[in-house]
KEPANU-752520 format. One record per residue (C-alpha): x, y, z; residue in three letters. Coordinates in Angstrom, 2 decimals, m for minus. Layout:
BEGIN
ATOM       x       y       z code
ATOM       X       Y       Z  Ala
...
This chain:
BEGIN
ATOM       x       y       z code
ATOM   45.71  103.50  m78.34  Unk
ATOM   41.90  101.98  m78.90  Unk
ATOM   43.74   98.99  m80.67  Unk
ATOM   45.61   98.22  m77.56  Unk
ATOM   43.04   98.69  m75.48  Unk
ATOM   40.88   96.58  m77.38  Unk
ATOM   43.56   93.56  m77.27  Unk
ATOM   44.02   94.14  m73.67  Unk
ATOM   40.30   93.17  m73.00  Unk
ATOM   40.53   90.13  m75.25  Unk
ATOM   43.75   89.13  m73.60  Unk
ATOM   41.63   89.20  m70.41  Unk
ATOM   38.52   87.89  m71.57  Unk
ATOM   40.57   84.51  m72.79  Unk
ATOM   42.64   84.69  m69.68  Unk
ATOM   39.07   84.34  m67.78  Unk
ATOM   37.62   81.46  m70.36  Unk
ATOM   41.35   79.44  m69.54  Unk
ATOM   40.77   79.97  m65.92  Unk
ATOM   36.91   79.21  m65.72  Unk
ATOM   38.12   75.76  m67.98  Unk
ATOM   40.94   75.41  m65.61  Unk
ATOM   39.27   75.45  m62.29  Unk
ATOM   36.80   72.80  m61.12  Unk
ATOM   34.93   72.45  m58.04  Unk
ATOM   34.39   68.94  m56.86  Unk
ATOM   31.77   68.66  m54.16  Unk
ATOM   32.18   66.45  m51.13  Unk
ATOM   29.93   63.17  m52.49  Unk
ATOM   31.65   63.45  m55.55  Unk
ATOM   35.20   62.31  m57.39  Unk
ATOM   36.65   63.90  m60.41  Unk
ATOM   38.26   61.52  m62.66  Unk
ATOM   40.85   62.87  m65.03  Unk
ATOM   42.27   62.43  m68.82  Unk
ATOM   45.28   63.36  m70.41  Unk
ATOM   44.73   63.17  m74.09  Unk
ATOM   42.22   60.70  m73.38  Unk
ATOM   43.79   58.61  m71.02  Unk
ATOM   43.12   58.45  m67.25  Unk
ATOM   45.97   59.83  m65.37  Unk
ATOM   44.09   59.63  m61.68  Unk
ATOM   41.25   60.63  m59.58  Unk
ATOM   40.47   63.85  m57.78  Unk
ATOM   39.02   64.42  m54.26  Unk
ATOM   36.47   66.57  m53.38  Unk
ATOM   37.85   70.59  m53.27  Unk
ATOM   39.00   73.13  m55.67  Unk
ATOM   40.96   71.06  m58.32  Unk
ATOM   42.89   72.67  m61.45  Unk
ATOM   43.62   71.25  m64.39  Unk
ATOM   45.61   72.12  m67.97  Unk
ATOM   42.48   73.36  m70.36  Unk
ATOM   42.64   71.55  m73.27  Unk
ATOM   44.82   69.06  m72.67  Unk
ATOM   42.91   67.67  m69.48  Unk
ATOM   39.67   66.78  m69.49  Unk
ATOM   37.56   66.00  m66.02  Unk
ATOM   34.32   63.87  m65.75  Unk
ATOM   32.88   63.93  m61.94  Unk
ATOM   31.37   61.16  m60.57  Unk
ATOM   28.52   61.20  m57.79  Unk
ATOM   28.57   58.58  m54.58  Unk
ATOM   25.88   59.05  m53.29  Unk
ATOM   22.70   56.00  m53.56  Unk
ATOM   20.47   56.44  m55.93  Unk
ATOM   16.88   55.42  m56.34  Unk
ATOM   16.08   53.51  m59.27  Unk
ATOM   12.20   52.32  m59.87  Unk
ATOM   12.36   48.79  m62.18  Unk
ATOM    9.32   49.18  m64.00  Unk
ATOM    6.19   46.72  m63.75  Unk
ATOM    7.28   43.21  m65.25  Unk
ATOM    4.54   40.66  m66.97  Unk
ATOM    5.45   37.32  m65.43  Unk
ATOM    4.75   33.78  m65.68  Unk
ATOM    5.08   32.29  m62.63  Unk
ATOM    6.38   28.79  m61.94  Unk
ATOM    2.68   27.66  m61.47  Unk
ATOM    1.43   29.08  m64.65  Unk
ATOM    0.22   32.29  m63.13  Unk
ATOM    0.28   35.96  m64.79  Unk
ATOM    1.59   38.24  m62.39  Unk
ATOM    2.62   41.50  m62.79  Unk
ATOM    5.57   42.89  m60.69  Unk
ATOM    7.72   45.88  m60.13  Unk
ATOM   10.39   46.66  m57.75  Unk
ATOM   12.38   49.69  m56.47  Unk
ATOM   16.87   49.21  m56.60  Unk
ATOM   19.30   51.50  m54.52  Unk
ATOM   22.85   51.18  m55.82  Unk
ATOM   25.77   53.46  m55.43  Unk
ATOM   29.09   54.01  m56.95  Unk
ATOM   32.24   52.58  m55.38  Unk
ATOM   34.95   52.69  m58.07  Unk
ATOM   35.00   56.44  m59.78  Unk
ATOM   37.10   55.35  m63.07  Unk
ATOM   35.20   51.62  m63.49  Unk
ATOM   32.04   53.55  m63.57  Unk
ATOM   33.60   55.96  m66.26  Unk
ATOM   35.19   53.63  m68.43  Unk
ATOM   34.02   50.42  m68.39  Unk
ATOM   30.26   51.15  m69.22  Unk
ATOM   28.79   54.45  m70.97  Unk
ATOM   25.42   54.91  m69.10  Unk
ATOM   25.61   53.22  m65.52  Unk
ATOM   22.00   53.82  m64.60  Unk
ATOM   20.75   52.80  m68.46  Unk
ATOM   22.58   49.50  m67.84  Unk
ATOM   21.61   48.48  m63.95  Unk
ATOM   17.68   49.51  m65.52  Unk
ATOM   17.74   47.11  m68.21  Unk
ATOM   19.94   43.91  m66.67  Unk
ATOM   17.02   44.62  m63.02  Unk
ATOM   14.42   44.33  m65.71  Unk
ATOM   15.48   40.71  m66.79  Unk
ATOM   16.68   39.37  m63.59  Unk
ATOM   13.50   40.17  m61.96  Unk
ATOM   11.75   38.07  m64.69  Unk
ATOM   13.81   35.72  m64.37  Unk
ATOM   13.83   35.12  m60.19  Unk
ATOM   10.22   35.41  m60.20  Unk
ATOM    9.82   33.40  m62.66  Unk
ATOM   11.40   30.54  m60.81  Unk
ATOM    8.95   30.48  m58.21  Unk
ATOM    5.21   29.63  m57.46  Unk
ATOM    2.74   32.64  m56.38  Unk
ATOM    2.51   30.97  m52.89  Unk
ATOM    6.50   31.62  m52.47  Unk
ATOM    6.58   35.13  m54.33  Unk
ATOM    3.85   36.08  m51.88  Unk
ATOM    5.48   34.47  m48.41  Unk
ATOM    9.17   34.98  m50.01  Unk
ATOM    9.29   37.89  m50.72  Unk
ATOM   12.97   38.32  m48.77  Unk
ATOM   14.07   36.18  m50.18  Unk
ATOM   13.34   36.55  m53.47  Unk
ATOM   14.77   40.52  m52.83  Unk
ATOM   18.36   39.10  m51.93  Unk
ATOM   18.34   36.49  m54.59  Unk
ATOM   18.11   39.36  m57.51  Unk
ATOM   20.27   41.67  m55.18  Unk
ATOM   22.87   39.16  m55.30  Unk
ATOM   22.30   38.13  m59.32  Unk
ATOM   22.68   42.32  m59.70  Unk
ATOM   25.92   42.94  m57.27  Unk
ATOM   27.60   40.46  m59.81  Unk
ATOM   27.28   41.59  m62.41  Unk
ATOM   27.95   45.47  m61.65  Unk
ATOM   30.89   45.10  m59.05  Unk
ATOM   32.56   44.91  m62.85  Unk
ATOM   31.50   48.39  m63.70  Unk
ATOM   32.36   50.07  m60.68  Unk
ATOM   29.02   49.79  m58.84  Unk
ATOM   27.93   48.07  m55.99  Unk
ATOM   24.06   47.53  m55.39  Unk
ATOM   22.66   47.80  m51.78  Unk
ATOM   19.02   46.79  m51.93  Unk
ATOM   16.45   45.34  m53.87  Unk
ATOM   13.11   45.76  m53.01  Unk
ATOM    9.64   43.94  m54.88  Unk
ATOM    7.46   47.01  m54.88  Unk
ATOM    4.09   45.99  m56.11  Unk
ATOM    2.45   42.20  m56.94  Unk
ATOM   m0.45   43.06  m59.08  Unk
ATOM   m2.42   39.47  m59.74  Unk
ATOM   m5.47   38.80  m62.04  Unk
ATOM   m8.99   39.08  m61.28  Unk
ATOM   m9.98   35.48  m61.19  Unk
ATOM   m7.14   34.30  m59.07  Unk
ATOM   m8.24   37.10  m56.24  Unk
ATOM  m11.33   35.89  m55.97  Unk
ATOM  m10.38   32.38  m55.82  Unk
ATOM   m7.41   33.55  m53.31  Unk
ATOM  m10.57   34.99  m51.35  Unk
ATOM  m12.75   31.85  m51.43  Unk
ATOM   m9.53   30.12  m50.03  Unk
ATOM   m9.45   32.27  m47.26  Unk
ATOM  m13.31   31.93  m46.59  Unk
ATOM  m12.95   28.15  m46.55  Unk
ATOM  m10.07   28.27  m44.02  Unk
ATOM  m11.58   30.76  m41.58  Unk
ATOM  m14.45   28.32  m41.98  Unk
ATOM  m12.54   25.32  m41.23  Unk
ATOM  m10.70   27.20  m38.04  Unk
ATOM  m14.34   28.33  m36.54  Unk
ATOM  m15.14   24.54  m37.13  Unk
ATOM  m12.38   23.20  m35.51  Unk
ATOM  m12.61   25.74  m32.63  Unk
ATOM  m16.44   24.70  m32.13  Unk
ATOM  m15.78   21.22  m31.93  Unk
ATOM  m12.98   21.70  m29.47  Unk
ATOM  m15.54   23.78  m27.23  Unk
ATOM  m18.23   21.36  m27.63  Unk
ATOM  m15.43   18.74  m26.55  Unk
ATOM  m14.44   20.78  m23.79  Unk
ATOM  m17.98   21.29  m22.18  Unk
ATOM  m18.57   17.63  m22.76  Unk
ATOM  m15.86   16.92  m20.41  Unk
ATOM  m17.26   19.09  m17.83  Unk
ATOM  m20.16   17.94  m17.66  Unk
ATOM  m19.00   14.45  m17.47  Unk
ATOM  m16.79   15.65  m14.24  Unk
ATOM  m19.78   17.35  m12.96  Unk
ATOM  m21.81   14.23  m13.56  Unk
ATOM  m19.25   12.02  m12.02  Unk
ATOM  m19.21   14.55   m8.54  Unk
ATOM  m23.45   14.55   m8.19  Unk
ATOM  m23.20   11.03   m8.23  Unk
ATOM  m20.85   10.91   m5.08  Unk
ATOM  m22.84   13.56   m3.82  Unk
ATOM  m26.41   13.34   m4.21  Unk
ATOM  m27.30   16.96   m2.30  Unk
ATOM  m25.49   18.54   m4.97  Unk
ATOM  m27.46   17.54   m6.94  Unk
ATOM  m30.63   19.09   m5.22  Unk
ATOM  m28.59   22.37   m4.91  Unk
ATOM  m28.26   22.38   m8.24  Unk
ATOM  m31.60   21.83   m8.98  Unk
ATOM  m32.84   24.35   m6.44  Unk
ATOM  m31.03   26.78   m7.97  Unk
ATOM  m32.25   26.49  m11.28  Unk
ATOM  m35.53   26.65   m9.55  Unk
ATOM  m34.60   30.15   m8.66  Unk
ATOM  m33.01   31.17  m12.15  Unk
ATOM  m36.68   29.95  m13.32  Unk
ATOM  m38.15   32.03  m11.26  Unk
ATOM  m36.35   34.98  m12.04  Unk
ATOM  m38.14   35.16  m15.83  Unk
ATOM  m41.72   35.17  m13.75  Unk
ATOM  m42.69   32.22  m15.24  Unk
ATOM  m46.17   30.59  m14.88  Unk
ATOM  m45.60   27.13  m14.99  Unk
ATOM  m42.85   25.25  m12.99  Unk
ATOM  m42.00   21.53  m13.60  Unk
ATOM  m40.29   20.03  m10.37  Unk
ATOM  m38.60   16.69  m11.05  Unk
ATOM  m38.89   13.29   m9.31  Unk
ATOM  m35.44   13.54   m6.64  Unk
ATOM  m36.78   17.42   m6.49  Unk
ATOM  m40.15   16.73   m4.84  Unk
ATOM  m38.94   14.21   m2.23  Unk
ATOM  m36.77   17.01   m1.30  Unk
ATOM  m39.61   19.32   m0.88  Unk
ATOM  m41.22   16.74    0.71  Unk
ATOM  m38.66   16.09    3.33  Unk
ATOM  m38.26   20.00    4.17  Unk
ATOM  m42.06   19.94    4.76  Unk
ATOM  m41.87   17.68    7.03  Unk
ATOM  m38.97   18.70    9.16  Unk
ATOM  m41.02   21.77    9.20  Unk
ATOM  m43.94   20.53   10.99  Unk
ATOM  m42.06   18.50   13.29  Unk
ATOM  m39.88   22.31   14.29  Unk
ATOM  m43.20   23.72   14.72  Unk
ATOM  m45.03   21.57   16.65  Unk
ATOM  m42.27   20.89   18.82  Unk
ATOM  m42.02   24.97   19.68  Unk
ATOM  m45.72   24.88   20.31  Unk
ATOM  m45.23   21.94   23.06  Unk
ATOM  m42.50   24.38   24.64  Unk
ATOM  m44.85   26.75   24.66  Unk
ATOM  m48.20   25.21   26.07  Unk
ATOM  m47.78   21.36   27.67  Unk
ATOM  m51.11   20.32   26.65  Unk
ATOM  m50.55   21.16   23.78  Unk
ATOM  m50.67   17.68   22.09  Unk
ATOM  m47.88   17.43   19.25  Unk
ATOM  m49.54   17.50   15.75  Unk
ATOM  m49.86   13.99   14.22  Unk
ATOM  m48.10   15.36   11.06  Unk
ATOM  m44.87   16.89   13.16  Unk
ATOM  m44.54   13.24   15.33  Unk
ATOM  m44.38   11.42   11.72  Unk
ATOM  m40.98   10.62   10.37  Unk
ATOM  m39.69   11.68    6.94  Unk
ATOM  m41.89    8.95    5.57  Unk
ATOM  m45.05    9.43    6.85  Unk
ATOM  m44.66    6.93    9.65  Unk
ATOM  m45.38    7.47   13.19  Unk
ATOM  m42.82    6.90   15.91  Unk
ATOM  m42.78    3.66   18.16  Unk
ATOM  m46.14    3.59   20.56  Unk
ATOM  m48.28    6.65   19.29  Unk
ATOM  m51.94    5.68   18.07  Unk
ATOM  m53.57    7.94   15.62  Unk
């Protein structure tokens, strides 16, 4: 009775190991490829998929992208530079039995060929273009990449230049470049100002020559922009004090001729009946 017993349980227990070896799961970003004797008889969709233990053999297969660093490259440049550059690759798997039997280790293989096209497109160009080309340096190894792996089953979606690490001495000669060209650009603005304002003034010029009392606006009101910084001494020029001269003048002749309103015998001042030059008008006798 114990003896059959005992081969009941180790009926069951193999029963259990053939089902567990019978049953797969295949999750939903994945694809089950299968072998018969070592030969691939199809490919499974994602669910609950049984096979003959033993005889069958499944190998699953993920699709989803994955992120593969290419590891910092030394690099001669075109131009005789040492760079040293890495990148970042995104590929995925399109073709479930390609990627199973036409190469052993997909990711080992996309690593190594990234490594050596990446030297290689970089080292087609000058450090000016891997620095402003970057794009198109990406879709030149992306394409070199999809070429070559479309064979195996795998289809690469990006390629991405991660890091440009450059020497020492050609940063600081990079920086005196820059120095020299902001230089050059302040220069170029000053000279354009200073051509500017020449202009201006030349207009200017050309309008106090058609009109002379803008001239002695213009200087009265730098009069009162001198007078603002409480200066001591004031230095009136030539045109200036015939101006002043003038207004005086006027003045006396406005106040004399309100004190002869006011009082008749009131003889007008000598200084109010002279002209603007100092003259006196036709038949007075001083």
């Amino acid at each position: 009775m114990s003896g059959l017993i005992a081969g009941l349980v180790i009926i069951g227990l193999l029963g259990l190991v053939l089902l567990a070896l019978a049953l797969h799961i295949v999750r939903q970003y994945e694809k089950a490829v299968v072998f018969r004797f070592g030969r691939v008889i199809g490919e499974k969709d994602p669910g609950l998929v049984v096979i003959v233990p033993f005889v069958n053999v499944l190998r699953k297969v993920s699709f989803r992208i994955v992120t593969m660093p290419i590891q910092s490259q030394g690099i001669i440049t075109r131009d005789n530079v040492s760079v040293d550059v890495s990148a970042v690759a995104y590929y995925r798997v399109v073709d479930a039995t390609k990627s199973v039997v036409a190469i052993e280790s997909v990711e080992a293989a996309i690593n190594q060929i990234a490594q050596t096209t990446l030297r290689k497109v970089v080292g087609q160009h000058t450090l000016d273009e891997i620095l402003a080309e970057t794009d198109r340096i990406n879709i030149d190894i992306k394409e070199i990449l999809e070429a070559e792996t479309l064979e195996w089953g795998v289809l690469v979606t990006l390629v991405e230049l991660k890091d440009i690490q450059l020497p020492e001495t050609m940063k600081r000669a990079m920086a005196r470049q820059a120095e020299a060209e902001r230089e050059k650009r302040a220069k170029i603005i000053a000279a354009e100002g200073e051509f500017l304002a020449a202009s201006a003034l030349g207009d200017a010029a050309d309008i106090m020559m058609a009109h002379p009392l803008a001239l002695q606006l213009r200087n009265l009101q730098t009069l009162i922009e001198i007078g603002v910084d409480k200066n001591t001494t004031v230095v009136f020029p030539g045109p200036l004090m015939s101006t002043i001269q003038e207004m005086g003048a006027f003045l006396s002749r406005e106040t004399g001729a309100a004190a002869k309103l006011a009082d008749p015998t009131v003889s007008e001042p000598v200084s109010a009946r002279a002209g603007a030059n100092g003259s006196l008008p036709p038949g007075d006798v001083r």
